[in-house]
N, C-alpha and C positions, 0 to 999 in steps of 0.2 A: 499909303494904302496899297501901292504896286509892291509892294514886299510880300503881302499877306497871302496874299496866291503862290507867290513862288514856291514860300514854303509848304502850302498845302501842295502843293504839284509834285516836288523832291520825294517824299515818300513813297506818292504813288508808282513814279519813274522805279525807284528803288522796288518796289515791288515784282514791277513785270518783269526788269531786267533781273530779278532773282529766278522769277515763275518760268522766262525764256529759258535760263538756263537749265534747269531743273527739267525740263521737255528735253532740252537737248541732250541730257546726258541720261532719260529714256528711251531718245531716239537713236543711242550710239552715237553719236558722233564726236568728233572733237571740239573742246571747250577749255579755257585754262580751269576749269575746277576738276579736271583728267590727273591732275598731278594729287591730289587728296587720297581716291582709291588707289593711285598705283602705287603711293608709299604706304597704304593698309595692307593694298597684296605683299609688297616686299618687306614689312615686318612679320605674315603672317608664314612668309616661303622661310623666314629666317629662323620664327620659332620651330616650323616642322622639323629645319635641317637641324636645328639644337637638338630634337626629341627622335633623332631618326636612329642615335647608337642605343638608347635602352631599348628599344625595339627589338635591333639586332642583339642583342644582349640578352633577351625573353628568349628570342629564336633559336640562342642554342643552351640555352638553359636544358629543354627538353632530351641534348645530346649526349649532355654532361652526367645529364641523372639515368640515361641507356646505358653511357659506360660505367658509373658506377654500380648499376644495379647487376651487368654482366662481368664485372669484376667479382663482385659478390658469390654468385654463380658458379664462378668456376676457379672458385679456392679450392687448391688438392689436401687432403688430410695430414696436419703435423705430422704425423707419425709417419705419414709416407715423406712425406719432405725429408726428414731429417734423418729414415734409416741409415745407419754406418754400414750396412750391408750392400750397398748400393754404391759407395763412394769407391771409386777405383782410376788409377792413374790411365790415362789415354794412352794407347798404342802409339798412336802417329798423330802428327798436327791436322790432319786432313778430317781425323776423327776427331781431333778434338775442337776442331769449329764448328763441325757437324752436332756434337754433343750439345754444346753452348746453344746455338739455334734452335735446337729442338725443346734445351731447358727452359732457355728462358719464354720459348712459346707456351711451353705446358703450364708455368710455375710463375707466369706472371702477374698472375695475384697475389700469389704469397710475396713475390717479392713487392711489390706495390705493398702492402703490409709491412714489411720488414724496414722499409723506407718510412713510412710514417712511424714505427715504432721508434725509428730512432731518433726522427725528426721531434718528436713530442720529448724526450729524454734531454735532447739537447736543450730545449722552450724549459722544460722542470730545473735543468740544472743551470739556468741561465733568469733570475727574475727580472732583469731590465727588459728580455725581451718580452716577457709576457708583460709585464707593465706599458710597452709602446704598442703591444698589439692590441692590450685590452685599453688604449686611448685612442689607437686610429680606430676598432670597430665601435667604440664610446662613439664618436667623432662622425662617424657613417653613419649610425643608427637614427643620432637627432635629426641629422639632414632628410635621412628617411622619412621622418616624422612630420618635419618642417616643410619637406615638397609635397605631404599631402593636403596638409592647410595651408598655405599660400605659397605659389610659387616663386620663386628668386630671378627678380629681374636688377638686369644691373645695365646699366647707359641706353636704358631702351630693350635691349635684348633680354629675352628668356634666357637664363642658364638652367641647363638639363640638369639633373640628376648624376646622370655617368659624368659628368664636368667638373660637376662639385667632389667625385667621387675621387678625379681623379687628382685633382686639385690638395686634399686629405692624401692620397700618397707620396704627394708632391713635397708635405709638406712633413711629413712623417720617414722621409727617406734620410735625413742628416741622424735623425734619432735613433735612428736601425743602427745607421753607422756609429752612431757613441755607444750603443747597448752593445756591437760587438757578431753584429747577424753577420756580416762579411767573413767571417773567420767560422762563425759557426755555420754558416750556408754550404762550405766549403769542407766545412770536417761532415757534415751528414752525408752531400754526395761522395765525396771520399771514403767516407766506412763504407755506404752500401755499393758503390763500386768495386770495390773490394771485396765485400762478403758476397754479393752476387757472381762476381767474378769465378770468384774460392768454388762456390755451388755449385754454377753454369760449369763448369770445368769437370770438376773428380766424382759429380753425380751421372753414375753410370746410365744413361737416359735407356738404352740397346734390356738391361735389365729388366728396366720398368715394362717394356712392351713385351718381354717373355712374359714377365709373373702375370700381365692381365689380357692380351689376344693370342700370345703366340702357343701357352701351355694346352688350352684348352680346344684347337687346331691341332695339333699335334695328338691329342690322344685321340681324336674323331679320324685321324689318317690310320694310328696305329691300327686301333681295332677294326677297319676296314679292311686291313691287308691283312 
C-alpha cells in the first residue's frame, strides 16, 4: 500500500518542478531549459544570414535598371555614329588618346550595343550555347517557383535562393566549357575591342563639337563684329 502514494506523489513533484521552471525562464534567469531558445535564436540568426544576399541582390537591382535605362538615353544617332566624314587619322598620339576618351565617353551606348550585337550573333551561331543557357535559366526558373512554395532546407539549415542560384552556375560551368563559351567569350570581347578601338581612334571627335556648339558660336561672334 506504500507504493500507492508514491506514485500519486511523482506526478505532482513532476509538475511543479516543470511550473518552477517555466517562472524562471519568465523571470530571466538561468536554467538548463536556456539551451532550447538559444539554439531557436541560432537557427533563426542562420536562416537571416542565408536570406541576407537576395536582399543585397533586390538592393541593387534598382541600379542596374538606372544604368540601363541611362544607357537608353543617351544612344547617339547611326548615322552620326558611322559618318565616313568624320573618320580621319590622328595628328599626334597625345590627340589621339584624347580622341578615344572623349569617344568612348560620348558613344558609350552605342557601343554597349555594338557589344551585345555581337554577343547575340555568336549565342545564334553557336546552338550548344543557347541549349545550356536555355537549361541553366530552365534550372533557375523552377527553383524560383519552388522557393515560393516551400522553402529548401537541407541539414537543418534554410538554403537561400541566391545559393541555389549559385549552385546552378556551378553546375552549368563544365557545360559552357563543352559548348565552347571559353572561345567564344573571347572572340566577342576581341571583335568589340577591336571595333571599338578602330572607332574610338579615326572618329574625328574635335569635328563632332564643331558641327553641333562650336558653328553656331561662331556666327553670333561674326555678326557681332
Amino acid at each position: 500500500m506504500s507504493s500507492i502514494p508514491n506514485a500519486s506523489v511523482k506526478p505532482q513533484e513532476t509538475v511543479l518542478e516543470f511550473l518552477s521552471e517555466e517562472e524562471v525562464l519568465a523571470a530571466g534567469q538561468s536554467s538548463p531549459l536556456n539551451s532550447v531558445p538559444s539554439s531557436t535564436e541560432s537557427a533563426r540568426a542562420n536562416s537571416a544570414a542565408g536570406m541576407s544576399l537576395p536582399v543585397n541582390l533586390n538592393v541593387a537591382s534598382p541600379m542596374v535598371r538606372e544604368w540601363m535605362s541611362k544607357r537608353r538615353e543617351e544612344i547617339r544617332p547611326w548615322g552620326l555614329f558611322a559618318r565616313t566624314s568624320h573618320f580621319q587619322t590622328p595628328a599626334s598620339l597625345p590627340k589621339l588618346s584624347k580622341r578615344v576618351y572623349k569617344n568612348v565617353d560620348y558613344f558609350l551606348s552605342n557601343y554597349v550595343l555594338v557589344f551585345l550585337v555581337l554577343f547575340i550573333y555568336c549565342l545564334v551561331t553557336s546552338p550548344m550555347l543557347l541549349v545550356v543557357l536555355a537549361l541553366s535559366g530552365g534550372a533557375s526558373y523552377y527553383l524560383t517557383l519552388k522557393q515560393k512554395e516551400r522553402k529548401l532546407v537541407l541539414g537543418g539549415r534554410e538554403v537561400s535562393l541566391a545559393q541555389q542560384y549559385g549552385l546552378v552556375g556551378l553546375c552549368a560551368i563544365p557545360l559552357f566549357l563543352l559548348a565552347g563559351a571559353g572561345s567564344a567569350v573571347f572572340w566577342v570581347i576581341g571583335a568589340s575591342m577591336v571595333f571599338i578601338g578602330v572607332h574610338a581612334s579615326f572618329y574625328n571627335y574635335e569635328a563632332l563639337d564643331i558641327a553641333e556648339d562650336q558653328e553656331p558660336l561662331t556666327g553670333e561672334i561674326v555678326e557681332e563684329v
